[in-house]
VEXMARVEX-786543 format. One record per residue (C-alpha): residue number from 1; x, y negated, z negated. Coordinates in Angstrom, 3 decimals. Each point is the difference from the previous one (the first is absolute). Example, Ala and Ser with C-alpha at 12.3 -4.5 7.8 and 13.67 -1.06 7.14 Angstrom:
! residues 2
+-----+----------+----------+----------+
! num !     east !    north !       up !
+-----+----------+----------+----------+
!   1 !   12.300 !    4.500 !   -7.800 !
!   2 !    1.370 !   -3.440 !    0.660 !
+-----+----------+----------+----------+
END
This chain:
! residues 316
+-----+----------+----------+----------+
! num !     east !    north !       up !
+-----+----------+----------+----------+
!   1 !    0.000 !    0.000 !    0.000 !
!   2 !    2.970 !   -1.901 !   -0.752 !
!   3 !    1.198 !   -0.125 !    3.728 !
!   4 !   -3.153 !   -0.626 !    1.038 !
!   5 !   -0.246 !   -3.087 !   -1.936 !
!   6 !    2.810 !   -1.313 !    1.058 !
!   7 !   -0.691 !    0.615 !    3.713 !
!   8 !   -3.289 !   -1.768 !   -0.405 !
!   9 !    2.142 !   -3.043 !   -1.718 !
!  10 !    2.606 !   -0.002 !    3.058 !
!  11 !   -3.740 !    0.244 !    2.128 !
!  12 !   -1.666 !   -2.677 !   -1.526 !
!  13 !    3.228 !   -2.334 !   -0.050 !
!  14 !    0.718 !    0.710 !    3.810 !
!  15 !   -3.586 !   -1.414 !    0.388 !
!  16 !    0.457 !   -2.973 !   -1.932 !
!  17 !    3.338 !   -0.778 !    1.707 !
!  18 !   -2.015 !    0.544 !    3.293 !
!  19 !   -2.909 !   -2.591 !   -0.626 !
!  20 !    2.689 !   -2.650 !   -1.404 !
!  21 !    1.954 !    0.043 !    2.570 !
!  22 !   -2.383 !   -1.407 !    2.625 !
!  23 !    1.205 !   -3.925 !    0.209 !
!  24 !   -1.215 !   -3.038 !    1.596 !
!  25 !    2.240 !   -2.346 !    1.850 !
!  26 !   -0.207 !   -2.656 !   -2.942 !
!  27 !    2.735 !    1.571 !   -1.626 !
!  28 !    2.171 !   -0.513 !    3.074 !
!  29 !    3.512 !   -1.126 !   -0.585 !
!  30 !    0.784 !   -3.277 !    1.920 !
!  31 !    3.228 !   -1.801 !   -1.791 !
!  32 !    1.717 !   -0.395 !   -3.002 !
!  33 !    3.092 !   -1.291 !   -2.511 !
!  34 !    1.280 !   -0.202 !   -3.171 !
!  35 !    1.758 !   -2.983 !   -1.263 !
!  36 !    3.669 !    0.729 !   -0.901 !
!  37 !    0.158 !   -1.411 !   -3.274 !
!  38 !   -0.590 !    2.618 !   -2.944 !
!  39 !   -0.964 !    0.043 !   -3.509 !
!  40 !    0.644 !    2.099 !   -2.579 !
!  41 !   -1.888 !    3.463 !   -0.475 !
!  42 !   -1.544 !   -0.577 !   -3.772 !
!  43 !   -0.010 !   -3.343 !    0.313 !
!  44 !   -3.131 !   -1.952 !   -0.924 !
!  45 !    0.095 !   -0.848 !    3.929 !
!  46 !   -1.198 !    3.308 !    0.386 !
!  47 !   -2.657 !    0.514 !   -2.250 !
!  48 !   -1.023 !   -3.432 !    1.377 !
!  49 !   -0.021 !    1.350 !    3.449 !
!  50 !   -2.030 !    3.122 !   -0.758 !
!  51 !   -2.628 !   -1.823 !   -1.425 !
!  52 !   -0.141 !   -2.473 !    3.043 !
!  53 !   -0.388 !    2.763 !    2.070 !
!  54 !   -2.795 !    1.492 !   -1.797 !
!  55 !   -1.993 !   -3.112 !    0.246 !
!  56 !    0.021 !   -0.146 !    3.673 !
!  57 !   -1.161 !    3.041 !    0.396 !
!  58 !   -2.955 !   -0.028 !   -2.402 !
!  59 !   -0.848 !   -3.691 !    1.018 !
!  60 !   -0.117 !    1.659 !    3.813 !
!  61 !   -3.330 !    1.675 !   -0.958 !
!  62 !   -1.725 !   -3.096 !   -0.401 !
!  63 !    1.620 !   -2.249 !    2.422 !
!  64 !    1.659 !   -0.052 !    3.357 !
!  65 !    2.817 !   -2.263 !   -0.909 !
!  66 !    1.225 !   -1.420 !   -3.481 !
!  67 !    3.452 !   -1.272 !   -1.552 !
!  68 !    1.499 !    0.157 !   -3.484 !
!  69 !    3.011 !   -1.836 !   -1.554 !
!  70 !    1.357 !    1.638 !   -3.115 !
!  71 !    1.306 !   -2.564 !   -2.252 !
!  72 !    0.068 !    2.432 !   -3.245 !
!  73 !    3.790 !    0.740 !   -0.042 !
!  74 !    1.627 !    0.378 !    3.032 !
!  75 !   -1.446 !   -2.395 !    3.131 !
!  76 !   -1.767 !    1.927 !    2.604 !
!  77 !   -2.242 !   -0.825 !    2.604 !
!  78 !   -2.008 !    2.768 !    2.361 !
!  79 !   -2.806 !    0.109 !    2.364 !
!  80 !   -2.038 !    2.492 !    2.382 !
!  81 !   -1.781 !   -0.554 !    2.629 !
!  82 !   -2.488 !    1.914 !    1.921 !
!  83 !   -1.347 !    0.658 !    3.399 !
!  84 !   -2.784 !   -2.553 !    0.216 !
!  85 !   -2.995 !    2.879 !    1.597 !
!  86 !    0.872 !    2.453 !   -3.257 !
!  87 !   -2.321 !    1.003 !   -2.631 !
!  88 !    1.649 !   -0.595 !   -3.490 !
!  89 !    0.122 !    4.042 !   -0.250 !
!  90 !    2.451 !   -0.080 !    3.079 !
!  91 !    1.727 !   -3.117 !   -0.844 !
!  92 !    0.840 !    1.743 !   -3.501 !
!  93 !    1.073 !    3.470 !    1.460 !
!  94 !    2.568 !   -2.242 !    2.591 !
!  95 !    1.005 !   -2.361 !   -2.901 !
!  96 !    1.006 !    3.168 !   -2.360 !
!  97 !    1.728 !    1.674 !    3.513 !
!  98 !    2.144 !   -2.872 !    0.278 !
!  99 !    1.485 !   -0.423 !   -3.535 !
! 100 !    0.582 !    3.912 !    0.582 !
! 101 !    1.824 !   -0.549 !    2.571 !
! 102 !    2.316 !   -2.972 !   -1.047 !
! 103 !    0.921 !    2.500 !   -3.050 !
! 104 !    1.291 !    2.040 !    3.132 !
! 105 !    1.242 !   -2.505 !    1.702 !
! 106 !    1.854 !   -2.092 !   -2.278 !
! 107 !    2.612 !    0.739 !   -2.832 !
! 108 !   -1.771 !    0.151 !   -3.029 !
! 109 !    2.080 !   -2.746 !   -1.328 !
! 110 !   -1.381 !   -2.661 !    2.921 !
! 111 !   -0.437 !   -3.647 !   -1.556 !
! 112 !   -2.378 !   -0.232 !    3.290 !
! 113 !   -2.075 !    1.743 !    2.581 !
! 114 !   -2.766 !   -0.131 !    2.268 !
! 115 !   -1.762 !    2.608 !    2.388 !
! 116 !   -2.083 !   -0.267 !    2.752 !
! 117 !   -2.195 !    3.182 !    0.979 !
! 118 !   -2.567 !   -0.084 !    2.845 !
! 119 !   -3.072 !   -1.294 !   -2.678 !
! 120 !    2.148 !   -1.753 !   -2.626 !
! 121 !    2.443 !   -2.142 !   -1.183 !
! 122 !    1.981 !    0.083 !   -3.395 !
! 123 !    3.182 !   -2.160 !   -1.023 !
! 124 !    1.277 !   -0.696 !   -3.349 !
! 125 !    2.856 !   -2.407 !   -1.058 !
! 126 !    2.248 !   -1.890 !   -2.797 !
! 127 !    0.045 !   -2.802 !    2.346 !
! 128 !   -3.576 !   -2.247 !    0.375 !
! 129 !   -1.262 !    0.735 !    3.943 !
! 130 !   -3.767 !   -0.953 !   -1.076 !
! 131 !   -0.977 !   -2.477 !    2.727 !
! 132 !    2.834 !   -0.297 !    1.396 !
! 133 !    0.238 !    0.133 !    3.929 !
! 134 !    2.204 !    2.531 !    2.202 !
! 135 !   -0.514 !    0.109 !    3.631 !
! 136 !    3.525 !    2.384 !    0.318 !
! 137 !   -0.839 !    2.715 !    2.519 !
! 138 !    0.133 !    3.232 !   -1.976 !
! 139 !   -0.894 !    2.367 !    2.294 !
! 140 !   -1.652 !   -0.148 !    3.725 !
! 141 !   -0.705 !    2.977 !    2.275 !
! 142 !   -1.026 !    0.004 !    3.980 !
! 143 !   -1.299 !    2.859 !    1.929 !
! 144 !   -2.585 !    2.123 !    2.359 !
! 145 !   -0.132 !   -1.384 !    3.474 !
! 146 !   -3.020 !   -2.150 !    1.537 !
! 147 !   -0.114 !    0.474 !    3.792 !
! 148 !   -2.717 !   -2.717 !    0.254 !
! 149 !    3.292 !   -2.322 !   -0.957 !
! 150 !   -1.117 !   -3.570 !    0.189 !
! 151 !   -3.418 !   -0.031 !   -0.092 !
! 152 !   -0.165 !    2.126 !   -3.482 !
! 153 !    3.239 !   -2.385 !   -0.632 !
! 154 !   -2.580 !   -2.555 !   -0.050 !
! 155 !   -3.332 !    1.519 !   -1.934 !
! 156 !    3.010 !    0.880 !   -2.690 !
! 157 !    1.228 !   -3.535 !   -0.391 !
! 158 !   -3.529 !   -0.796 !   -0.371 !
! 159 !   -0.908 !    2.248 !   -2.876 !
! 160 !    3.368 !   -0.746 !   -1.614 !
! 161 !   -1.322 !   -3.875 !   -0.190 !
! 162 !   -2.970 !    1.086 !   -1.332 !
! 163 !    1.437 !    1.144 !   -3.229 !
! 164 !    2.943 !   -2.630 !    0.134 !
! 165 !   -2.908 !   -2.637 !   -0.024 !
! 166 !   -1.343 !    2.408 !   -3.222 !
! 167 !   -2.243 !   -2.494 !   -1.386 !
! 168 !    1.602 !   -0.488 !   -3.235 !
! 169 !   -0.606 !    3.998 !   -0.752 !
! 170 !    2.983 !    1.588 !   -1.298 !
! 171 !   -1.026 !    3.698 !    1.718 !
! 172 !   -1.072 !   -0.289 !    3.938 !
! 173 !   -1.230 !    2.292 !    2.730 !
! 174 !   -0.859 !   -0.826 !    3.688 !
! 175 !   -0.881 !    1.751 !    2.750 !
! 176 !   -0.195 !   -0.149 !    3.419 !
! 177 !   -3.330 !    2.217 !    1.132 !
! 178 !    1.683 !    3.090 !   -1.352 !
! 179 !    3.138 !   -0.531 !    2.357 !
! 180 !    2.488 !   -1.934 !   -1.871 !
! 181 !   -0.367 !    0.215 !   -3.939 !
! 182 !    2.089 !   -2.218 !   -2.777 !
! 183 !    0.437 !   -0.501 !   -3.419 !
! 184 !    1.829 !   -2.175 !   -2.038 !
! 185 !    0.161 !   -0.371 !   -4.088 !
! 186 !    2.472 !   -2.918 !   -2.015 !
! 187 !    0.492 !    1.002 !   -3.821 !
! 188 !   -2.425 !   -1.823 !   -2.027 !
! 189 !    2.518 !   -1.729 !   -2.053 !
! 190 !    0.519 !   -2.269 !    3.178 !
! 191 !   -1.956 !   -3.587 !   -0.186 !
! 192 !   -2.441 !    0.089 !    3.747 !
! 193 !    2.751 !   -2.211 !    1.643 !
! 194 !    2.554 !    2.425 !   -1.210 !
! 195 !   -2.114 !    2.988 !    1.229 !
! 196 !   -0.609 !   -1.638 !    3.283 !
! 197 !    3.776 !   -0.989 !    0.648 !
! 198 !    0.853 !    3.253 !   -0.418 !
! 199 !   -2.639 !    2.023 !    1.792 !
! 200 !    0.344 !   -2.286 !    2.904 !
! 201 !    3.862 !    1.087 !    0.242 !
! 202 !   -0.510 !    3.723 !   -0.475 !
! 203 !   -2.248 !   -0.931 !    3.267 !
! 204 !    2.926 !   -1.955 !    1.717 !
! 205 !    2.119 !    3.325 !   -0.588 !
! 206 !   -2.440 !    2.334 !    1.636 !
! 207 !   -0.272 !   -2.460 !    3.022 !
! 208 !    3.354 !   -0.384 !    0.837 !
! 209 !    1.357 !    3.324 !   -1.181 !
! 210 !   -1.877 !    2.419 !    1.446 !
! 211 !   -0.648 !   -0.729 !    3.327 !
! 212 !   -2.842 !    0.359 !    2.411 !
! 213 !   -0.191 !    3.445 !    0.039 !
! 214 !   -0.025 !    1.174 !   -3.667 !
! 215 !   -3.111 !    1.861 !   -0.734 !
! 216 !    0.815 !   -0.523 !   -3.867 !
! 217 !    2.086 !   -2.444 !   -2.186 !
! 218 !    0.815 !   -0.736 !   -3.835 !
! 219 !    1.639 !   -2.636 !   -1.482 !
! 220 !    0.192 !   -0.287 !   -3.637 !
! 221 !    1.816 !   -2.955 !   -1.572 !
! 222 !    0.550 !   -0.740 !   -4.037 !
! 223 !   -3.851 !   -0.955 !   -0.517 !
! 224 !   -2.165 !    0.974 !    2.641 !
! 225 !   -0.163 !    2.305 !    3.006 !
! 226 !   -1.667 !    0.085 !    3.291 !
! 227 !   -0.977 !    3.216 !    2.306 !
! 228 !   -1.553 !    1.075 !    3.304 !
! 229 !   -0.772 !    2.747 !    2.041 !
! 230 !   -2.157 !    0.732 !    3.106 !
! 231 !   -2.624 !    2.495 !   -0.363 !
! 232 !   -2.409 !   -1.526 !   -2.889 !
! 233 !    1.806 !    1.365 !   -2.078 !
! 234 !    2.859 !   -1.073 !   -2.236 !
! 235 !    3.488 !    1.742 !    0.635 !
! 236 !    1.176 !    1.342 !   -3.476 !
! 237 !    3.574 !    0.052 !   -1.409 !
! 238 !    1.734 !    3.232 !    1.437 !
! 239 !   -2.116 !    1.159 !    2.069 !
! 240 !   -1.247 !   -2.734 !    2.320 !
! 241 !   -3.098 !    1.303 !    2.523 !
! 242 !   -3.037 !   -1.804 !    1.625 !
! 243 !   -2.331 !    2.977 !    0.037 !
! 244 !   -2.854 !   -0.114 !   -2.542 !
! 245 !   -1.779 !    3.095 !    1.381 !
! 246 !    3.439 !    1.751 !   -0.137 !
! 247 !    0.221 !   -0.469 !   -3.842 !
! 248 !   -3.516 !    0.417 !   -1.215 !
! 249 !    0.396 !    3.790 !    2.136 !
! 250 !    3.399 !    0.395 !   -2.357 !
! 251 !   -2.169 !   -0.705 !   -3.411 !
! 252 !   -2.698 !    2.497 !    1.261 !
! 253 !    2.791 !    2.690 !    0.445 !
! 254 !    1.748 !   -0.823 !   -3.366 !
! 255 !   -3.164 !    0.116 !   -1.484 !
! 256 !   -1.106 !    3.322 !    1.750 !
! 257 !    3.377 !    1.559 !   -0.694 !
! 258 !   -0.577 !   -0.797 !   -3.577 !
! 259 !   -3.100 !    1.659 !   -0.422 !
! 260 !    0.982 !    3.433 !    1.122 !
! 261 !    3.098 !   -0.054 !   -1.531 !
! 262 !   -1.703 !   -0.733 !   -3.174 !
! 263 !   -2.904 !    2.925 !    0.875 !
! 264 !    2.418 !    2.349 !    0.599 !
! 265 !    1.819 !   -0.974 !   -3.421 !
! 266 !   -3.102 !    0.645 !   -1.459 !
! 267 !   -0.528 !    3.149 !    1.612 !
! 268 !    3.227 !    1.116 !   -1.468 !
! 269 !   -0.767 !   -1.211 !   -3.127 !
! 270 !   -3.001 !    2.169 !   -0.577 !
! 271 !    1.242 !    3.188 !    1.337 !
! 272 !    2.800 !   -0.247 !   -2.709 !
! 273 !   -2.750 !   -0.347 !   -2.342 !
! 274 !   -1.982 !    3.071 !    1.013 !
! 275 !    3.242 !    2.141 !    0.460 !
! 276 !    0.900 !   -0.965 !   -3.751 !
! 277 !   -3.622 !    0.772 !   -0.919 !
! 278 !    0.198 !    3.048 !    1.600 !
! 279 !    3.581 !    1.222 !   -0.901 !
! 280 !   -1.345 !   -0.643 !   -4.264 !
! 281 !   -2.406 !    1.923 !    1.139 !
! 282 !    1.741 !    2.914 !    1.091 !
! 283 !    2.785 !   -0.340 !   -2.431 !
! 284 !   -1.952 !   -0.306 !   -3.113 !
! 285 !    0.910 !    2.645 !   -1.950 !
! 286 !    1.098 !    2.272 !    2.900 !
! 287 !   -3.181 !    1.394 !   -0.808 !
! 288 !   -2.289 !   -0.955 !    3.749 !
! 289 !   -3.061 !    2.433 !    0.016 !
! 290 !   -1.808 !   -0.639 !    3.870 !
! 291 !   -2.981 !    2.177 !   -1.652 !
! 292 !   -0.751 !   -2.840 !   -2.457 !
! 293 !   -0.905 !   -2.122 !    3.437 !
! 294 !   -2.436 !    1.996 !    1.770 !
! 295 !   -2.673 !   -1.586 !   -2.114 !
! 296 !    0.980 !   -3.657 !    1.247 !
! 297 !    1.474 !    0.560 !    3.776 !
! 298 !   -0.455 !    1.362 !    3.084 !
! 299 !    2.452 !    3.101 !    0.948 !
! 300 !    2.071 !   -1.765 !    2.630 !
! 301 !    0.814 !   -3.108 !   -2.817 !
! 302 !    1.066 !    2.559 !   -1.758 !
! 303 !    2.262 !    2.073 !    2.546 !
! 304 !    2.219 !   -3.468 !    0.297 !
! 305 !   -0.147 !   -0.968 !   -3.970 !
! 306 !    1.621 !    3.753 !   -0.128 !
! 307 !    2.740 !   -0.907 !    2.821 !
! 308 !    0.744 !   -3.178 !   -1.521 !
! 309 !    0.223 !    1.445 !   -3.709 !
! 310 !    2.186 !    3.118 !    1.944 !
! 311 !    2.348 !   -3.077 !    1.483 !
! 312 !    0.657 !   -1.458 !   -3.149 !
! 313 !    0.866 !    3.015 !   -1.874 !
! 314 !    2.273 !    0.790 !    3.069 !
! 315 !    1.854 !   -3.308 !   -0.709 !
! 316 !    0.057 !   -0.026 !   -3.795 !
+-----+----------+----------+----------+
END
């Protein structure tokens, strides 16, 4: 019974593993750093930094963006920021992603940090960056290929105005009848000539970086980002595509996949169960008596509980 515990255990934890694993794309890594100056491990910095951390990720369930400064010992100032079409669910689920992965990214000893995933955005610092502006080009990305060249050139430049122009929101989308599709969000700490400055020259990047021809394009700077794609739908960090169809047709196979896998888990489950029913059965006592059964079940029931009894006495 023993082993059949356990193998129910390693069953039921497969399973588990299986479910969890299915991701979205929120959690997708885009960029990262660490600042270079350290602290000491122990130090009240640390403790200090722990509980920062915390707080962003509990304040993500009720909000989509929020700030702290720590002024009990040690200075430290963090923020998040999420994706502005998230539930708070989501937003907290991306928020707790990303301070797991600036634990893997960065020496645990980082005075600094920030992260930014597909859905979110965490940094942390000794130094104040609250409201403070930073057009620097972090990262920007160009690719797919357009054959339509100028013309989609043009309904792209269009849409990209669209959110440049924003309308004092800090999160954007615009579209272009389900051709040309583009987003743009500026970290809320920014004042709405801060956020626009900056949007409008993640804009300027995609115009003049990637060409006519680029189906898709990212440019993140310090405080905001802007993003298109052709299609209707948004390219995504590391795995850019402009086929909606194409991915909803994925999540029905994951999904499918899932469910038999799990039936068949199942399945297995329960046989293991009978078999160890069966097996006390038999085993109990040494002392099986088919006679005492005729009363209950039919002859051929009987004919395999005596060949399964006969196998486990074989193997005992």
């Amino acid at each position: 019974m023993a082993a059949t515990t356990r193998t129910l255990t390693l069953l039921l934890t497969l399973l588990l593993l299986t479910v969890g694993g299915a991701s979205t794309s929120l959690d997708t890594f885009v960029y990262g750093g660490c600042s270079r100056l350290k602290f000491s491990p122990g130090s009240p910095y640390e403790s200090t930094l722990n509980s920062l951390l915390t707080s962003l990720v509990s304040s993500a369930s009720f909000s989509l963006y929020n700030n702290f400064t720590s002024t009990a010992g040690p200075v430290l100032y963090g923020l998040y920021q999420c994706r502005g079409d998230l539930s708070v669910t989501a937003c907290r689920t991306c928020v707790a992603g990303a301070v797991a992965r600036l634990a893997a990214l960065c020496p645990p000893d980082s005075a600094g940090a920030a992260v930014q995933l597909d859905g979110c955005f965490v940094r942390y610092d000794n130094v104040s960056f609250l409201g403070v502006q930073d057009r620097t080009v972090v990262l920007k990305k160009c690719g797919g290929y357009d054959a339509s060249g100028g013309a989609s050139a043009a309904r792209r430049d269009a849409v990209l105005d669209y959110v440049a122009a924003g309308g004092g929101k800090a999160y954007r989308v615009g579209g272009s009848g389900g051709d040309v599709y583009a987003v743009a969000q500026c970290v809320q700490d920014l004042s709405g000539g801060q956020c626009q400055d900056c949007v409008s020259a993640a804009v300027g990047v995609l115009k003049s970086d990637c060409g006519a021809a680029a189906a898709w394009g990212d440019a993140f700077l310090g405080k905001c980002y802007a993003r298109f794609s052709e299609g209707g739908a948004h390219s995504r960090a590391g795995g850019h595509g402009n086929n909606d169809d194409k991915d909803d047709n994925n999540d029905v196979e994951i999904e499918k996949t899932l469910a038999i896998l799990i039936g068949l888990i199942a399945g297995v489950a329960l046989l293991i169960v009978f078999l160890s029913f069966l097996r006390q059965l038999c085993q109990k006592g040494k002392g099986y008596n088919p006679s005492l059964l005729f009363t209950s079940f039919s002859f051929p029931l009987i004919m395999k509980y005596t060949l399964v009894c006969f196998f486990f006495f074989l193997n005992d």
